[in-house]
N, C-alpha and C positions, 0 to 999 in steps of 0.2 A: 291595452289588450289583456282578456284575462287570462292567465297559466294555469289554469284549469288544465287538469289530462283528460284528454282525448282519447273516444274509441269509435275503432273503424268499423264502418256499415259493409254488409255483406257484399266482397266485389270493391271494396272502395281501400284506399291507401290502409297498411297496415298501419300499427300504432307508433311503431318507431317512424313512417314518416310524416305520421300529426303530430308526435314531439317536435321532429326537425320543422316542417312546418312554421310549428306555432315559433318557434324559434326566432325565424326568419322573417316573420310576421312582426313579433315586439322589436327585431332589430329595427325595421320600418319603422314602424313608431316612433320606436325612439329617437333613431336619428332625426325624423321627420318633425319632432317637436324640437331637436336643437337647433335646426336650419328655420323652423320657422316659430317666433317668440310668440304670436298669438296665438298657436294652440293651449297654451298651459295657462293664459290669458282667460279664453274662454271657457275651459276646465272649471278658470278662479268663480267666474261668475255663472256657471252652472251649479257650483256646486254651491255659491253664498245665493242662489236664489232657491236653494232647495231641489232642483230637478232631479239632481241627482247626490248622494252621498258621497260616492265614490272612483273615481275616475277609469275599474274597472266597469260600472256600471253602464259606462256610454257603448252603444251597439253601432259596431262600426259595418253601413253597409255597403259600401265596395271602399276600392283601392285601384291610384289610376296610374299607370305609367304611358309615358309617350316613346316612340322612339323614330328612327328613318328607316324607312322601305328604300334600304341598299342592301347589297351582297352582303353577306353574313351577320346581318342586324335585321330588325324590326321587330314583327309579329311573332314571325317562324322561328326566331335565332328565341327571344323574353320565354316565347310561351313553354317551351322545354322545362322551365324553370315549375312553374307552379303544375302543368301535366305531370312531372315526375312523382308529384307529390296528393295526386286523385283531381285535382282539377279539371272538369270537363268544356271543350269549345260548343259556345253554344251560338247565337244569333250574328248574324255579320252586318254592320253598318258601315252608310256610305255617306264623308262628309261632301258633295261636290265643292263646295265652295270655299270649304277650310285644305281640299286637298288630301282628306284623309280617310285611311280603309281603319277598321278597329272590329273588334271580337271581344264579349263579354265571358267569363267563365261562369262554371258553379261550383261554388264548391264542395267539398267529400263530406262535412258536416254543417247543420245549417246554422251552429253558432261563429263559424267563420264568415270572412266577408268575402262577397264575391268581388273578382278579379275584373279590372278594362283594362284592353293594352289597345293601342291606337298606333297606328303609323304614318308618318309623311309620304305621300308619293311625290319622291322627290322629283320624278322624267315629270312632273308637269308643274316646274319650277321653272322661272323663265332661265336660259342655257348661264346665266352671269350666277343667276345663283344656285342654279345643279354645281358648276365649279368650284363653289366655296365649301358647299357641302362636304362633296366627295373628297378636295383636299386634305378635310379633315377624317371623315371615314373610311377612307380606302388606306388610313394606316393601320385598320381591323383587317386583317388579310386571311382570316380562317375565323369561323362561327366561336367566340368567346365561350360558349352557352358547354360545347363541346367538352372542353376543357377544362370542366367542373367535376368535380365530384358531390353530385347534387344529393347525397347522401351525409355532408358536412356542412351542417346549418352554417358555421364559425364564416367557413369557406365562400357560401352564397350571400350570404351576410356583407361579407367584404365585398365582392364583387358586384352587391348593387349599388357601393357607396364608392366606387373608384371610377377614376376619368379611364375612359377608353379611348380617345386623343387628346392631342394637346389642346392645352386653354388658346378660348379664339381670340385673336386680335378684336379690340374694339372695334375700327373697320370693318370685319365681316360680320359680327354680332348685329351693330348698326343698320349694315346692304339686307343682311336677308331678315331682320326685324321691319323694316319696311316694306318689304313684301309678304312675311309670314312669320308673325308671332311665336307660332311655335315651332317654326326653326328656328328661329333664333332661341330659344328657349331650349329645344334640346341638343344645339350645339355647345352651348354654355353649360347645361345639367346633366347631360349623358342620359343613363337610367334611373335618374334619382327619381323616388316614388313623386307624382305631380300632385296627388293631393289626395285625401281622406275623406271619408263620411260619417255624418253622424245619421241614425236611425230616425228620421224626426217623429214619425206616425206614432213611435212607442214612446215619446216622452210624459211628462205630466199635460193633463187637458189643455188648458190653455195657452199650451208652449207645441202642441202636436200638429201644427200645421205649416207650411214654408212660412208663408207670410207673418204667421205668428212669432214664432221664433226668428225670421230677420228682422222685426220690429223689436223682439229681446237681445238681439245682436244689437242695433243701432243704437237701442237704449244706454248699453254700455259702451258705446262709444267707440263701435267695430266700423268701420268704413267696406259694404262691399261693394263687388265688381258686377258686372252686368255679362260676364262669360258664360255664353252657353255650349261651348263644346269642350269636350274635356283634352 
């Protein structure tokens, strides 16, 4: 992410909260390339194919988190976080078949990326695995989100990278992986950011298209997934 300073559009977050922000932004990053080894992977080979020089050069265009649609979590509890900071709620999607409600943001300048936050509705989980859920959520007993001082990048930083229950037993990971991927995924991840973008439309020509650039992905020997909801 670039640390470029930031200035605010008229009506839109002051500047002291695009520093904190951007802050909170490179902590994403960062941690999100130590949790996962082939971003800096694909970094290597964007930047030994020429696309790009510099690894602030990549345009990242959103950022995804998942969470559960329980009491004092989800949509309502996340979105405080980046609203604080000028981000506005825009279009509302519905997965029926993944089970999940989600809201795109925008954000307060257009060299940031825009925001997805998604949630489980967990009441149309079958009743075995609403119980596993909840066991482990309903030890969030007041909105986490509250209880920030979202004015302390250091502070929200930490708090996207900390468990908010305890680690699941294999057994429940397993039960409600079988019925839903990403419960199980954000019982084991919390808020950890789910994944990043690259820009592709603005790369070099022959790399500016999906299909293009996941054939320069597989050239180097990236294996992808066929997931289409975030």
């Amino acid at each position: 992410m670039n640390n470029q300073l930031l200035h605010a559009a008229p009506g839109a977050a002051n500047t002291e909260q695009l520093q904190t922000l951007q802050y909170v932004l490179d902590g994403l990053m960062r941690r999100y390339q130590q949790r996962v080894p082939n971003v800096a992977a694909v970094i290597q080979a964007m930047q030994k194919a020429n696309l790009i020089s510099d690894p602030t050069e990549i345009e990242n265009d959103h950022i995804a988190f998942r969470t559960m649609g329980v009491p004092h979590l989800g949509i309502a509890s996340l979105e405080k976080v980046f609203l604080h900071y000028g981000y506005t709620r825009r279009d509302h999607y519905d997965f029926p078949r993944k089970k999940l409600t989600a809201h795109w943001y925008h954000p307060p300048q257009p060299a940031l990326p825009r925001i997805f936050i998604s949630e489980l509705r967990v009441h149309e989980l079958s009743p075995e695995a609403q119980a596993i859920v909840t066991s482990y959520t309903d030890e969030v007993r007041t909105d986490p989100v509250d209880h920030l001082n979202l004015d302390d990048g250091a502070a929200v930083d930490a708090f996207l990278h900390q468990p908010l229950w305890r680690t699941p037993t294999w057994a429940d990971y397993r039960r409600l992986l079988s019925e839903s991927e990403y419960a199980a995924w954000v019982i084991y991840n919390r808020y950890y950011l789910n994944h990043f973008t690259i820009t592709v439309h603005n790369l070099p020509e022959a790399y500016n298209t999906i299909e293009t650039f996941n054939h320069f992905l597989e050239q180097n020997g990236f294996k992808l997934n066929d997931a289409m909801v975030r």
